[in-house]
Each structure stands twice: as C-alpha cells, then as structure tokens.
N, C-alpha and C positions, 0 to 999 in steps of 0.2 A: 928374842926373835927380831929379824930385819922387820921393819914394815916400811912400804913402797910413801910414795909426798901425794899420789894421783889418787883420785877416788874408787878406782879399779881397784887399787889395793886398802883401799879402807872396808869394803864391802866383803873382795876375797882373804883378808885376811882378818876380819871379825874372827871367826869361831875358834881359830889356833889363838887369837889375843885372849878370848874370854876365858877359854881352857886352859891357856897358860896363867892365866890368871889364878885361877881356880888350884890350878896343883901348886902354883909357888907360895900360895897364901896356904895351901892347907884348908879351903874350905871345904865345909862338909852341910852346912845347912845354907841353901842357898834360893834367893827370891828374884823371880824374875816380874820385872813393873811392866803394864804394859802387855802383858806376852798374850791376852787371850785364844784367839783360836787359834794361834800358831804358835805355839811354845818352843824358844829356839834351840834348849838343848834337845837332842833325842836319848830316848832309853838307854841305847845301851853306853850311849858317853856319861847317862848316870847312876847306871850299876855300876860299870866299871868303877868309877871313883868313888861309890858309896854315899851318893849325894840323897840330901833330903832337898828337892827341888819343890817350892810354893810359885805356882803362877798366878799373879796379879789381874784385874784390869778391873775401869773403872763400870763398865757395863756389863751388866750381870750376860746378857744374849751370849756376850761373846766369850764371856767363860764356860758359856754351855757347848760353844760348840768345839773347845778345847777337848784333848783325852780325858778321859777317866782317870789314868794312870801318875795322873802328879795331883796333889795337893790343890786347892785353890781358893784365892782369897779375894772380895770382891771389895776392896774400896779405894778412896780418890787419893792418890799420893800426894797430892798437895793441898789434902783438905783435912778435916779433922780426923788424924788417926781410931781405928775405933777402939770400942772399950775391954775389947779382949785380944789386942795388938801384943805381939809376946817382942815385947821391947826390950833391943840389946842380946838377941837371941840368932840373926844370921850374919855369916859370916862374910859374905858376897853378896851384894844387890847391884842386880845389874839391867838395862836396858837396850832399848834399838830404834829410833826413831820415834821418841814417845815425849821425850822431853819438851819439843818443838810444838806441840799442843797444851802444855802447861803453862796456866796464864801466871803463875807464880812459880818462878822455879826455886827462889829463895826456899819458901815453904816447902816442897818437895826434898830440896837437896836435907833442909833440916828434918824429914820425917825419917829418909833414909838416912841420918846420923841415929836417932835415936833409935832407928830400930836396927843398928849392926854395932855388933858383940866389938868391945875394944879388940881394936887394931884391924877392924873388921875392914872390906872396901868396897865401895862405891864407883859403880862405871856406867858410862853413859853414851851413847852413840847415837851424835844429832847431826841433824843439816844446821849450818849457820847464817845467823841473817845476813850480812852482806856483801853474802853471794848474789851475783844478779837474777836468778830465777827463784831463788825465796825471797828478794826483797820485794819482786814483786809476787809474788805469793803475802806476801805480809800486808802487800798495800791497795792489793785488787779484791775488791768484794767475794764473798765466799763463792758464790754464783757460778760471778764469771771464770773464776781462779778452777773451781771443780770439771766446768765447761771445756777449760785450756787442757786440762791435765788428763782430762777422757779422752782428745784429740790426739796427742802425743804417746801415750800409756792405754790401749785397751784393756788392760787389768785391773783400771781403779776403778772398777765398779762396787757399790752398796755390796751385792753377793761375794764377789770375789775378796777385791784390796780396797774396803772402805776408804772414802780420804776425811778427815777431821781439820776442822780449823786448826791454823796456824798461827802460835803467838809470837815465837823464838824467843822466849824471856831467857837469859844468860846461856842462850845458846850463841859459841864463840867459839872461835880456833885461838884467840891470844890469851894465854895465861894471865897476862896482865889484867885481863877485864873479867878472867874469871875467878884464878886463886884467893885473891882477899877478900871478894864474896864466899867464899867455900871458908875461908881461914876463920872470917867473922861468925861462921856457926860452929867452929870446935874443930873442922878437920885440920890437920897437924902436915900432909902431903897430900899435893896437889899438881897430876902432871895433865898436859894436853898436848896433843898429838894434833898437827893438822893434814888436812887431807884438800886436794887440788882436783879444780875439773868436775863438772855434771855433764849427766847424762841427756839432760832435756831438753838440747838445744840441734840434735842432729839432723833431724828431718825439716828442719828451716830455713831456707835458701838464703844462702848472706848472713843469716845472723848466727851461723853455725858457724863461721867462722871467723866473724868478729868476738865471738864467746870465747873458741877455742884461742885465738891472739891475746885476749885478756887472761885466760887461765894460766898460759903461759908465761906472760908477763910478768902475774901476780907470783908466778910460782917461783920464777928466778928473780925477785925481789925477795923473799921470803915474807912477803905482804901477808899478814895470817888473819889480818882484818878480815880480807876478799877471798880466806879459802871456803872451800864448798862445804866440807863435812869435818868433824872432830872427835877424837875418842877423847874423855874426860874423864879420868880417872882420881879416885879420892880415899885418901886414908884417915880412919879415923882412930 
C-alpha cells in the first residue's frame, strides 16, 4: 500500500498497515503490547481472519476495562517476561503509542524477539524524540508537560486518555539509529517508515506556524531525525 510522509497519514493509515501486515505474513496468533482498554483491532476484523488476538498492558486496571472477548495478559514488555510466557508462539506483535513510555526499549524490542515464532514480526508506532513537541515532552517535568497537554487536548484526562511519562528510548524515524539496535538482538529486517507534522501546535498564535515552516522544511530535506512519528517494523 501507498502511505502518505504527513502524520495525518500515519494515524489514518495505521489500521490498512496493521492488517496488511497481518494477512501478508499469514498471521494467525497475534499480541497486541499496550492495548489495554482500547484494544485496536475489532471483532469482526478478527473473526474474519481467524485471529487468536492476546492484549497486553502493564496495568492490571486497564486491562480490566478492556472486553472480555480477547484474551489478556498482564505484564511489563520490557521487564522480566513471566514464567508462563508461551515464547516463540505469536506471529505478529504489534503496538501504538506505547513504546515512547519504555525506559528500555532495547529490553522490550528483545522480549518481543523471543516471544514471535520465526519469521514472526514486530511493529511499532511511536512519536519520535526530536520532534519539537516531544522533545519538550522529554525535557519538561511530568507536571508541567501533563498541565500543557490538558490545555491543548481535552481528552487526556486520568478517565478518558490517560497520559504516562515519556522516555522515547529508540524511538526514531532514521533507520540508521534504529536497525543495528534491532540487528544486535537477532532481527534479520528492519524497515522504518517516517511520518511529518503534529498535531499540537495549532491553537498557538505564531508558533503554529513557525512549527508548520519547520515541518515542512524538515519534510523536503527528508530530515527523518526531525520527523514527528514512525512505523517500525521488524522481522525476525
């Protein structure tokens, strides 16, 4: 499939990426990191394909308030896998905004190696750090960073869209800075995809559009240091 360079097309064209992921690999047992109470495939895209869907997350709460109807597993993907981890048993692990809270992504990317079946793959969809509103997401106290992003987004609330610290550990749109990290745990291919332009800067007189000048700049440079968002995708 096409996918668009702007972040508009990273977001609307997730679900066609994950899916077409899912049918050209042949996956059939599939683990979503992350997904607690909003689990991103739906039902019937996983009847249709015959999928055994496991959803993740590190907090028991918000697996509870996930469906019933999938599978669920409660532990930290970049901490000690647990002792009844059916390793080398899914075919696709995938996430969405999850990685960017991992103070270790090394450990993570390696828990999901061992636990996908050879030739199995690994996808990830982050913000990257040096974009300008996660770098200061990165560098302003939890606090204040939470304060900002209530002001701008009235969804990120505790009820609604929880917001979690930010670490961006090998969260990057250049392959350069990510595939030999990925290489060095066993994966074999390693693509990334970058994506241009956030959403966060619209409602800010003047610096909405010194943002949107930079976006653009960065984007006709093909500057992938300074993209916003990346799909990272890993075979192993």
């Amino acid at each position: 499939m096409n996918i668009g360079r702007d972040a508009e097309s990273g977001w609307r064209d997730l679900r066609p990426a994950i899916l077409g992921l899912i049918d050209s690999t042949g996956a059939r047992n599939v683990l979503e990191v992350g997904g607690g109470r909003f689990p991103f495939l739906q039902l019937d895209e996983i009847r249709e394909r015959g999928l055994e869907l496991t959803v993740n997350d590190v907090v028991e709460a918000e697996l509870k308030l996930a469906p019933d109807t999938f599978a669920k597993s409660c532990f930290d993907i970049a901490g000690n896998l647990p002792d009844d981890a059916e390793l080398g048993s899914f075919d696709f692990i995938f996430s969405r905004m999850v990685f960017e809270h991992v103070k270790d992504a090394r450990k993570a990317w390696s828990n999901i190696y061992h636990l996908l079946a050879p030739g199995g793959v690994g996808f990830a969809y982050v913000p990257t750090l040096w974009s300008p509103p996660f770098l200061f997401n990165r560098m302003t106290p939890e606090v204040l960073s939470a304060w900002v992003l209530k002001k701008i987004d009235s969804d990120r609330t505790a009820e609604r869209v929880p917001k979690f610290p930010a670490y961006y550990d090998l969260c990057r749109a250049n392959a350069k800075a990510v595939a030999p990290k990925l290489a060095e745990i066993g994966f074999r291919e390693v693509v990334v995809t970058p994506f241009f332009g956030t959403p966060y800067f619209p409602v800010v007189p003047v610096l909405k559009h010194v943002a949107r000048a930079f976006d653009r700049t960065v984007e006709a440079l093909d500057a992938r240091n300074f993209a916003s968002y990346a799909y990272i995708i890993a075979r192993k």
